[in-house]
MOPAC internal coordinates of N, CA, C and O (Angstrom, degrees):
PM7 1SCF
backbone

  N    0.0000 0     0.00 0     0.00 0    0    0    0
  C    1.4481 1     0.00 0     0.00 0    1    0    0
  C    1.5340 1   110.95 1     0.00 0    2    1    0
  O    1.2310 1   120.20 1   132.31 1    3    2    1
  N    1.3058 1   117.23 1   -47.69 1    3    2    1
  C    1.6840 1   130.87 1   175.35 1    5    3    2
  C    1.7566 1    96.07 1   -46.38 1    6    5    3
  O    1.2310 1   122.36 1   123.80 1    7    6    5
  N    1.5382 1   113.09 1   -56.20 1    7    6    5
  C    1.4528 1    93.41 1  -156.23 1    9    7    6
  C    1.8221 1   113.97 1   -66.74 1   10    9    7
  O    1.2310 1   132.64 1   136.76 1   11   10    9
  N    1.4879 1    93.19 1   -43.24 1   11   10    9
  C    1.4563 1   114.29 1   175.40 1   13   11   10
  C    1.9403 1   105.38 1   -34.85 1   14   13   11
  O    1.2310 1   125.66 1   115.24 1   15   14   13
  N    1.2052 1   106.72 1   -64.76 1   15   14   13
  C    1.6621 1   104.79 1  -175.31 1   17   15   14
  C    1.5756 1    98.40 1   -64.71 1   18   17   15
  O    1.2310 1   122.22 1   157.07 1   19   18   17
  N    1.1932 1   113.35 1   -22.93 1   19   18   17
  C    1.7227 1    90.42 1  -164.82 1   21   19   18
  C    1.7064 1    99.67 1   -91.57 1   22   21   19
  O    1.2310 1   114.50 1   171.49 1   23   22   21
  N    1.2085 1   128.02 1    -8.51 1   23   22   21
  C    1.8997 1   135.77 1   141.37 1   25   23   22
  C    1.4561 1   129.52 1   -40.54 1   26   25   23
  O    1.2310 1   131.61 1   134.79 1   27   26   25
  N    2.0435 1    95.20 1   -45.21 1   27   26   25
  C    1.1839 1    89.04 1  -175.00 1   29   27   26
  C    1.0478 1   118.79 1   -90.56 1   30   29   27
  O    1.2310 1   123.78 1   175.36 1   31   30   29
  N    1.6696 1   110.35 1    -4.64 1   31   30   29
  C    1.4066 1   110.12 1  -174.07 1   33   31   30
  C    1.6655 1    98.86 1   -87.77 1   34   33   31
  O    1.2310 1   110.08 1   130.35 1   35   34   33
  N    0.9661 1   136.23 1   -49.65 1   35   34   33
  C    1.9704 1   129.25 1   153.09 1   37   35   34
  C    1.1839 1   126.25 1    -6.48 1   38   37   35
  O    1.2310 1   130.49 1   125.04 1   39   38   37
  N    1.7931 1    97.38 1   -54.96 1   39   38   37
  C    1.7636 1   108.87 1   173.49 1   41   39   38
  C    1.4114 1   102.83 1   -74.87 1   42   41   39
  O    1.2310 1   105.05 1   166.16 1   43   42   41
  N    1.2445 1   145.26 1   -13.84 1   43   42   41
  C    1.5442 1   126.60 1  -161.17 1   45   43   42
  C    1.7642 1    85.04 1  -116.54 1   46   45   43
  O    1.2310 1   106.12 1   150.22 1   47   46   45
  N    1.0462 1   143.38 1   -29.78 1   47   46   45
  C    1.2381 1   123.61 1   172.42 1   49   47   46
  C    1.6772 1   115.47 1   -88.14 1   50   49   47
  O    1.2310 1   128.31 1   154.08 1   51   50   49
  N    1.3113 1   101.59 1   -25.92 1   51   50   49
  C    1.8417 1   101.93 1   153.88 1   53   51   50
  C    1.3684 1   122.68 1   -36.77 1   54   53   51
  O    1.2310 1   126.54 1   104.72 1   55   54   53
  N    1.0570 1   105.04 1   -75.28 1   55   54   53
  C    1.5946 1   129.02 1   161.95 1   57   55   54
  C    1.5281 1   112.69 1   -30.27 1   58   57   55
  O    1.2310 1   116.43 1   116.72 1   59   58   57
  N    1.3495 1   124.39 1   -63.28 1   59   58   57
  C    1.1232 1   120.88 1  -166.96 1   61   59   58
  C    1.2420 1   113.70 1   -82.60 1   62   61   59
  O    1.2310 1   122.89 1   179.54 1   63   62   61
  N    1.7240 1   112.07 1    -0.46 1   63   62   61
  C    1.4893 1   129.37 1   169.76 1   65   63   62
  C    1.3452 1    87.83 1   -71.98 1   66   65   63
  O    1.2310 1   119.50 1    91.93 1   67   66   65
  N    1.5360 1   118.56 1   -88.07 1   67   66   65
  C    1.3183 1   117.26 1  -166.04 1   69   67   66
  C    1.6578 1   120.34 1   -33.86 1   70   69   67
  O    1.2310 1   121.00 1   132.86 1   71   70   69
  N    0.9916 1   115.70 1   -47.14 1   71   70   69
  C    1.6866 1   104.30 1   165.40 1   73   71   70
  C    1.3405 1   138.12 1   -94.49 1   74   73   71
  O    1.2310 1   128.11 1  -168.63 1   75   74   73
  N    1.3219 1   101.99 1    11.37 1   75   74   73
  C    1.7348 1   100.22 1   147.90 1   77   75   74
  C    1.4752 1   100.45 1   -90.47 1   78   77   75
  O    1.2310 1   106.33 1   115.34 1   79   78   77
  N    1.1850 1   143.00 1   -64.66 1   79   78   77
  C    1.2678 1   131.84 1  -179.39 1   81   79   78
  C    1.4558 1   108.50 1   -12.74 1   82   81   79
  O    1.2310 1   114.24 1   118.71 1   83   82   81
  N    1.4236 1   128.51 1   -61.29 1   83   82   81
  C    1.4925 1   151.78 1  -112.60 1   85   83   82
  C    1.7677 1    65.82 1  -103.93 1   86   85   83
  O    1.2310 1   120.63 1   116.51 1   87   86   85
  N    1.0793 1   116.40 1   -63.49 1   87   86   85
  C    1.7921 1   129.23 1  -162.90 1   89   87   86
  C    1.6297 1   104.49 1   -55.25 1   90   89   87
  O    1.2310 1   122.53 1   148.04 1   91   90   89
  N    1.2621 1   112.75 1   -31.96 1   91   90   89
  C    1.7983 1   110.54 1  -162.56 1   93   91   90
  C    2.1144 1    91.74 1   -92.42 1   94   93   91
  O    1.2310 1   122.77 1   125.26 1   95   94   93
  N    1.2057 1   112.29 1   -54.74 1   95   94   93
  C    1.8433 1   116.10 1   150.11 1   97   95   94
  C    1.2441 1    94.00 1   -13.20 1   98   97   95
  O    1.2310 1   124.50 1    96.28 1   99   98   97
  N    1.5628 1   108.97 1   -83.72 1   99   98   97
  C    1.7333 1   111.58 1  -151.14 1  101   99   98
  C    1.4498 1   121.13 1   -45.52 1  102  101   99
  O    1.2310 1   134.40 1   141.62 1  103  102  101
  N    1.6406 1    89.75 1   -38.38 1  103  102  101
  C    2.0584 1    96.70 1  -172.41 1  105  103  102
  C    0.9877 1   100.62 1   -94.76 1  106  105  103
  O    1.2310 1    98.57 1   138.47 1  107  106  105
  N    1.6711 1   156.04 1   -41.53 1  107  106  105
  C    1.1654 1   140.62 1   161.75 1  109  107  106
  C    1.4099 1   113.32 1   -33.54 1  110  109  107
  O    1.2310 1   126.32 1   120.29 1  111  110  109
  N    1.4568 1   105.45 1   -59.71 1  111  110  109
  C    1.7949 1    91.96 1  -170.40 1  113  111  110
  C    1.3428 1   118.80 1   -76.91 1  114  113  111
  O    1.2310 1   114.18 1  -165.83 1  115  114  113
  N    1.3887 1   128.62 1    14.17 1  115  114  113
  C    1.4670 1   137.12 1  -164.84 1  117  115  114
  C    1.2632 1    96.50 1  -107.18 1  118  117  115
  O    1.2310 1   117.59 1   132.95 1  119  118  117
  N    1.1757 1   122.19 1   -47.05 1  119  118  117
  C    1.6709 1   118.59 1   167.65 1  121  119  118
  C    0.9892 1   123.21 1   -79.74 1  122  121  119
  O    1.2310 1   106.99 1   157.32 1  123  122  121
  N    1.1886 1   141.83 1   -22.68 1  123  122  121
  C    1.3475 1   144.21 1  -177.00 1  125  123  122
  C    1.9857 1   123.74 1   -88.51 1  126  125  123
  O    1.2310 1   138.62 1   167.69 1  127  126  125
  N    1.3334 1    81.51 1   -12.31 1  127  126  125
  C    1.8146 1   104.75 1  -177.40 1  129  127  126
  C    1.5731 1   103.52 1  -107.43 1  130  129  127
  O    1.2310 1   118.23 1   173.79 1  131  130  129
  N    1.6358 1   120.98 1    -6.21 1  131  130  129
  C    1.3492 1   115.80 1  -160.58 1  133  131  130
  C    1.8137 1    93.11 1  -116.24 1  134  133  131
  O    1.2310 1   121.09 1   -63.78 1  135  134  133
  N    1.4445 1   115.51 1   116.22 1  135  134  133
  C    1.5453 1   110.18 1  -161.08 1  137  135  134
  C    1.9806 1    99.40 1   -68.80 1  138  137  135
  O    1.2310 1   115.41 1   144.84 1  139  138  137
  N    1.0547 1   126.32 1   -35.16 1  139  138  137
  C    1.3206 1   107.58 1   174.56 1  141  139  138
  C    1.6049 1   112.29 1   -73.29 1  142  141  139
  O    1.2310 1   116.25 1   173.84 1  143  142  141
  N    1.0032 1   124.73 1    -6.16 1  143  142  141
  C    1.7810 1   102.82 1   165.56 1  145  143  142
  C    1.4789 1   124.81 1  -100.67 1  146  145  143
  O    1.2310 1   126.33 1  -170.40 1  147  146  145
  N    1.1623 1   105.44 1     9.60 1  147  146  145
  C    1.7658 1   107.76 1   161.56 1  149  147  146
  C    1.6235 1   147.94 1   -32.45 1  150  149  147
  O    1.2310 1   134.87 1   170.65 1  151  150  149
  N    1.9463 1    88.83 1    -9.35 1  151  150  149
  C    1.1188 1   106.00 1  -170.17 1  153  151  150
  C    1.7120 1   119.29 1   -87.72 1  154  153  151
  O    1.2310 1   125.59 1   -53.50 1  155  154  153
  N    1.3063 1   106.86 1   126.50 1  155  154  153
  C    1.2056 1   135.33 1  -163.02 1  157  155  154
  C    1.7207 1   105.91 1   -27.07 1  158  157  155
  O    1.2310 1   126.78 1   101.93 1  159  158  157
  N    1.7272 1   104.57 1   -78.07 1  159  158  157
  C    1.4187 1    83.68 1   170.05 1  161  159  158
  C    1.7280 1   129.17 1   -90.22 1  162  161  159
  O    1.2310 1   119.66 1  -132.33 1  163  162  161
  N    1.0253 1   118.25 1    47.67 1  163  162  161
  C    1.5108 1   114.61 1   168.13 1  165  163  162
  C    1.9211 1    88.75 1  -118.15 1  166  165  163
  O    1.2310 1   113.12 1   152.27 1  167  166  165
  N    1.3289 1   130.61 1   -27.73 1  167  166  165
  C    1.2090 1   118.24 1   156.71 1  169  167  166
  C    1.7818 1   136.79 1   -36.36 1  170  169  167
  O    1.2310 1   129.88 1   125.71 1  171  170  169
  N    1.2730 1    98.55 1   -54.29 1  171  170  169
  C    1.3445 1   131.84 1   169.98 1  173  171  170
  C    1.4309 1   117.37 1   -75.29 1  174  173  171
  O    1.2310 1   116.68 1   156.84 1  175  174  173
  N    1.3816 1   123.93 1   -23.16 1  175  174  173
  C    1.4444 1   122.20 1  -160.99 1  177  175  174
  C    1.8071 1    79.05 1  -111.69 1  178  177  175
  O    1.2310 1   108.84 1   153.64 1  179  178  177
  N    1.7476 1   138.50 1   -26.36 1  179  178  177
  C    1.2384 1   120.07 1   177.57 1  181  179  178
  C    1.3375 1   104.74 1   -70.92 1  182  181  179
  O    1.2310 1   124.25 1   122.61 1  183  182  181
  N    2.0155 1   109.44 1   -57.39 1  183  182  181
  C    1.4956 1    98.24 1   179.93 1  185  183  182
  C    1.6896 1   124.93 1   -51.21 1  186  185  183
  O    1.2310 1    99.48 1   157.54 1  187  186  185
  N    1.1830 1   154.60 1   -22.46 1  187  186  185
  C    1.5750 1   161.95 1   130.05 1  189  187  186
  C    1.8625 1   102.08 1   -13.46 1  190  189  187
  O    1.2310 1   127.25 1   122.93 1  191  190  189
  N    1.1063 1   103.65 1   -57.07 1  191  190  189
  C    1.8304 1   103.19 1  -178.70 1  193  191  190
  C    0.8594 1    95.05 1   -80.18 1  194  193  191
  O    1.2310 1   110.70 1   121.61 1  195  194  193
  N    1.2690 1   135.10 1   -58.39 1  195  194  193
  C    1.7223 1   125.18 1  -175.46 1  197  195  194
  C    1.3574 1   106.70 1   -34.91 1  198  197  195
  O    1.2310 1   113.17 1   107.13 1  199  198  197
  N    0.9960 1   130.52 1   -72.87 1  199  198  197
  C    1.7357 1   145.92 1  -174.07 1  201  199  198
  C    1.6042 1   106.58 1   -41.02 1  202  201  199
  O    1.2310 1   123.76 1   117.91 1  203  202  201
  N    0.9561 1   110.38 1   -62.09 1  203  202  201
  C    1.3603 1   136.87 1   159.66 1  205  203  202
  C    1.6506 1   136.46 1   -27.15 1  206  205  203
  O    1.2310 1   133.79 1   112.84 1  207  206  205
  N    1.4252 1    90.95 1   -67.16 1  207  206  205
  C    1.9092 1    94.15 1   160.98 1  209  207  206
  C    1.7501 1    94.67 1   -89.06 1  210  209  207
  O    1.2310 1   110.79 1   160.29 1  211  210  209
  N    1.3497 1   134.92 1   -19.71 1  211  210  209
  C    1.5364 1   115.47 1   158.23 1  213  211  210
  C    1.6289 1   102.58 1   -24.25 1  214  213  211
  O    1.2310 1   132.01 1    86.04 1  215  214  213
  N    1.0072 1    94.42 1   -93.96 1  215  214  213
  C    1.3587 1   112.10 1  -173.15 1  217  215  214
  C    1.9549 1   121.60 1   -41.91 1  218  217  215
  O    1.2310 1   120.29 1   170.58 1  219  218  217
  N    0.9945 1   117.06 1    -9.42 1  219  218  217
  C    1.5793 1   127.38 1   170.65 1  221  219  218
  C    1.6352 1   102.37 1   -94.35 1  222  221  219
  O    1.2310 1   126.02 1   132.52 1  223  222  221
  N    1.2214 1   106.04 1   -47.48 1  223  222  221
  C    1.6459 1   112.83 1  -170.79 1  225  223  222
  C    1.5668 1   114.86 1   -77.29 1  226  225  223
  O    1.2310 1   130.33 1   169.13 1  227  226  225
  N    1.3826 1    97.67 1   -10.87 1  227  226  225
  C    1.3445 1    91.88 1  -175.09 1  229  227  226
  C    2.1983 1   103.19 1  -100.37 1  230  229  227
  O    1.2310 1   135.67 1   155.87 1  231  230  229
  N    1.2234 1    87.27 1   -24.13 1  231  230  229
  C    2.1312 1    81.97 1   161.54 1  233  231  230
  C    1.4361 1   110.70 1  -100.39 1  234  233  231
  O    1.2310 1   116.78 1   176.03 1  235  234  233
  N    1.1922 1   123.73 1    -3.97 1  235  234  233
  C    1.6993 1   122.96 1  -173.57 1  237  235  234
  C    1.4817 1   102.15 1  -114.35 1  238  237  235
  O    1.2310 1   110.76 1  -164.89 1  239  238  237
  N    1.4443 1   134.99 1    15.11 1  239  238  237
  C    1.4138 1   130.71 1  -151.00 1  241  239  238
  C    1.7534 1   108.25 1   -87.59 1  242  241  239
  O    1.2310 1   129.25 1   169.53 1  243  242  241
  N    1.0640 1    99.79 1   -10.47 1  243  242  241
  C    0.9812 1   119.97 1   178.50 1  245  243  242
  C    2.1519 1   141.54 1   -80.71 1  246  245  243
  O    1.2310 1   139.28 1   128.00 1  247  246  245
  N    1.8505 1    80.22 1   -52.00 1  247  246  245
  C    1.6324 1    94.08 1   170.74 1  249  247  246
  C    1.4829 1    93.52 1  -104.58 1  250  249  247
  O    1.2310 1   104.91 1  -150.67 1  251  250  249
  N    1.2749 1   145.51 1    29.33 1  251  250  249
  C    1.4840 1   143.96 1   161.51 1  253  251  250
  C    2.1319 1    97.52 1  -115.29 1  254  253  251
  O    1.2310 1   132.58 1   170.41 1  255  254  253
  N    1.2407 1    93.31 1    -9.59 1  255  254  253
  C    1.7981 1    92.05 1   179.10 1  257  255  254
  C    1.6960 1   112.26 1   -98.31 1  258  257  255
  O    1.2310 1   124.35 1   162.31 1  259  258  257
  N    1.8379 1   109.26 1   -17.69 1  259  258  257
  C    0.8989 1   143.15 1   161.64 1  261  259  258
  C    1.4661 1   123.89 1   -51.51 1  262  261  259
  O    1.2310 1   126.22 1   116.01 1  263  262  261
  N    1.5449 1   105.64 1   -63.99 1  263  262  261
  C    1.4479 1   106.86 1  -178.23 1  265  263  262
  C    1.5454 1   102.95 1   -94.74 1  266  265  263
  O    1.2310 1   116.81 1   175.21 1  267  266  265
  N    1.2328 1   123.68 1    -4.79 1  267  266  265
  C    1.8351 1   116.79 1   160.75 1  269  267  266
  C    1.3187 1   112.12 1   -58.83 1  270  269  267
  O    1.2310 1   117.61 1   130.77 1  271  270  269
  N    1.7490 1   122.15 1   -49.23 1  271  270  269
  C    1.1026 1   110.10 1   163.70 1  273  271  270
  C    1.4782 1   138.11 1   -70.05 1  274  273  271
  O    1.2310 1   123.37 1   164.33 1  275  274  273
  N    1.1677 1   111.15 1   -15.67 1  275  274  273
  C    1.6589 1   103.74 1  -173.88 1  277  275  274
  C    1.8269 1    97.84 1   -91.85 1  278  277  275
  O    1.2310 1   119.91 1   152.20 1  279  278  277
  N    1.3674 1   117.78 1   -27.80 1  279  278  277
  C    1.5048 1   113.83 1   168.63 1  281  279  278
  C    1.8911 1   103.63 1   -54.23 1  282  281  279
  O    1.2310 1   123.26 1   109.09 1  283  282  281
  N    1.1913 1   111.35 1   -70.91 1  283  282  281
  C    1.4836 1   131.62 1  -175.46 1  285  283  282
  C    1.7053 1   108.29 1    73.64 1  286  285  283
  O    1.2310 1   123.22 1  -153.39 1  287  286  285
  N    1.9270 1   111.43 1    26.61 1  287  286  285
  C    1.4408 1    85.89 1  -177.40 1  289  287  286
  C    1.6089 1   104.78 1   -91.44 1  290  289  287
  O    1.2310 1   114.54 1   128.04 1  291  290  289
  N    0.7994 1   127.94 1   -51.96 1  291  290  289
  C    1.5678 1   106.94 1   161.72 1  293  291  290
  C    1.3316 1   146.07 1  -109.82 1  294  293  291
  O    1.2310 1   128.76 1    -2.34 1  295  294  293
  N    1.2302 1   100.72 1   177.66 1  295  294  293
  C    1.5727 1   106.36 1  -160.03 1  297  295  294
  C    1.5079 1   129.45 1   -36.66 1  298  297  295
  O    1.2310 1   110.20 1     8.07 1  299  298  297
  N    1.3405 1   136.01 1  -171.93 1  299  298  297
  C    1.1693 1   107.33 1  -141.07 1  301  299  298
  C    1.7388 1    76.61 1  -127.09 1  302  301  299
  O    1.2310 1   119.49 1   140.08 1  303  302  301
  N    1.8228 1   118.58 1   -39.92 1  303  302  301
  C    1.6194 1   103.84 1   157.37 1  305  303  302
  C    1.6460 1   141.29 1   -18.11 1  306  305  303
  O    1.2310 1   140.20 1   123.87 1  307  306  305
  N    1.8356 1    78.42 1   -56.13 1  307  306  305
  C    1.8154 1    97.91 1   172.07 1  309  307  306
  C    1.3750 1   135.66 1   -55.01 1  310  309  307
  O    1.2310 1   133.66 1   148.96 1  311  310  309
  N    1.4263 1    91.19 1   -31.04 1  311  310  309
  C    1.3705 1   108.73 1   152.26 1  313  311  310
  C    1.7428 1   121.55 1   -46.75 1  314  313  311
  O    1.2310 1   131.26 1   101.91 1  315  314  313
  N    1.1866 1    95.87 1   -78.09 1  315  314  313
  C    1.5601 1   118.97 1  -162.05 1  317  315  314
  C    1.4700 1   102.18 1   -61.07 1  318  317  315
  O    1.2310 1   119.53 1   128.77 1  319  318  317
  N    1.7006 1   118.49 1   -51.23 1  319  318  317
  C    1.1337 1   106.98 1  -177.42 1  321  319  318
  C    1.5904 1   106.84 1  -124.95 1  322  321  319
  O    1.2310 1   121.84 1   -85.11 1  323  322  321
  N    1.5913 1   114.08 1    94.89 1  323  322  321
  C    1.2858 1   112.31 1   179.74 1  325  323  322
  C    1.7578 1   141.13 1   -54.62 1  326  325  323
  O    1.2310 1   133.61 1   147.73 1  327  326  325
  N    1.6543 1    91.29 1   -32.27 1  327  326  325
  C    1.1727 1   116.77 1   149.56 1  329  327  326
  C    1.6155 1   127.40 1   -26.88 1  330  329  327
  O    1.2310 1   121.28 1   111.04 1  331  330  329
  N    0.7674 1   115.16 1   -68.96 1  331  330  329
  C    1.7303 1   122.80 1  -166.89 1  333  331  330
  C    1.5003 1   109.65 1   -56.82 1  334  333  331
  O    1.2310 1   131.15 1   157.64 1  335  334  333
  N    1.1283 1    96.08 1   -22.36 1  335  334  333
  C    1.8431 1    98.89 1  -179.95 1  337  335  334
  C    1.6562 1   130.23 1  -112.87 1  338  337  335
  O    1.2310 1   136.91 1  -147.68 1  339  338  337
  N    1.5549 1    84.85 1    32.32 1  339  338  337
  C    1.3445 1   111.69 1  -172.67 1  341  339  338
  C    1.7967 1    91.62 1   -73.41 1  342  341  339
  O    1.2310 1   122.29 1   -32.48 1  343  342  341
  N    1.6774 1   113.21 1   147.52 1  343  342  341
  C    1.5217 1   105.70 1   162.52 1  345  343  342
  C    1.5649 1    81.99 1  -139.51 1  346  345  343
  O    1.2310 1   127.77 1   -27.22 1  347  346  345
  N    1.6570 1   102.65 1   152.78 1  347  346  345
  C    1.7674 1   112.18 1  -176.71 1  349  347  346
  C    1.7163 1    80.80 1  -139.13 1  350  349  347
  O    1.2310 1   129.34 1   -38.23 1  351  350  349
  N    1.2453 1    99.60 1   141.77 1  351  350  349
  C    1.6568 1   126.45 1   150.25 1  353  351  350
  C    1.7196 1   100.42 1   101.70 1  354  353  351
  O    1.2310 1   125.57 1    -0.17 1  355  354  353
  N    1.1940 1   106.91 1   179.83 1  355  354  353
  C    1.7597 1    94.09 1   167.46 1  357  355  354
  C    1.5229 1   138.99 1  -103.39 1  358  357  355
  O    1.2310 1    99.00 1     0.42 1  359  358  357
  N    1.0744 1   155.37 1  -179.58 1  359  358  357
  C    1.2088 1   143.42 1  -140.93 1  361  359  358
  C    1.7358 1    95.32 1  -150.71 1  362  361  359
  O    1.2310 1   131.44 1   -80.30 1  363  362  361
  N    1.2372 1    95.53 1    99.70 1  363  362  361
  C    1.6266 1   119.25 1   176.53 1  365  363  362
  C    1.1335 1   123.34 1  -125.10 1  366  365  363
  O    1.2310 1   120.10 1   180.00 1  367  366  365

């Protein structure tokens, strides 16, 4: 029984490895591909949160994957990669 939980707990922080990884991807490349967020410190101040909810998402990945589904208002990418739906500057 000991080894079994101490597997599943591997697989559930595995997991929540793999999608913070997937999450720090998302916001790096969302700012860095988007020509108004180039700016030096909003670069640095996204990668800092990136790192950051890494580390939340990867022990919470679970009851935050939880209430994405029972909300269901958006998509399920947006989830995974928060990044991509980054918008910087204003829209005129």
């Amino acid at each position: 029984m000991k080894l079994f939980l101490i597997r599943l707990v591997r697989i559930y922080f595995g997991l929540g490895a793999v999608f913070a990884g997937l999450g720090i991807l998302g916001l790096v490349w969302g700012v860095a591909t988007q020509a108004d967020c180039r700016d030096f410190g909003l670069v640095v101040g996204v990668t800092v949160y990136a790192v950051f909810s890494a580390v939340v998402r990867t022990l919470l990945w679970l009851p935050s994957l939880m209430h994405w589904w029972m909300a269901g208002a958006e998509p399920f990418l947006q989830w995974l990669l928060p990044g991509l739906f980054i918008a910087c500057g204003t829209s005129s």
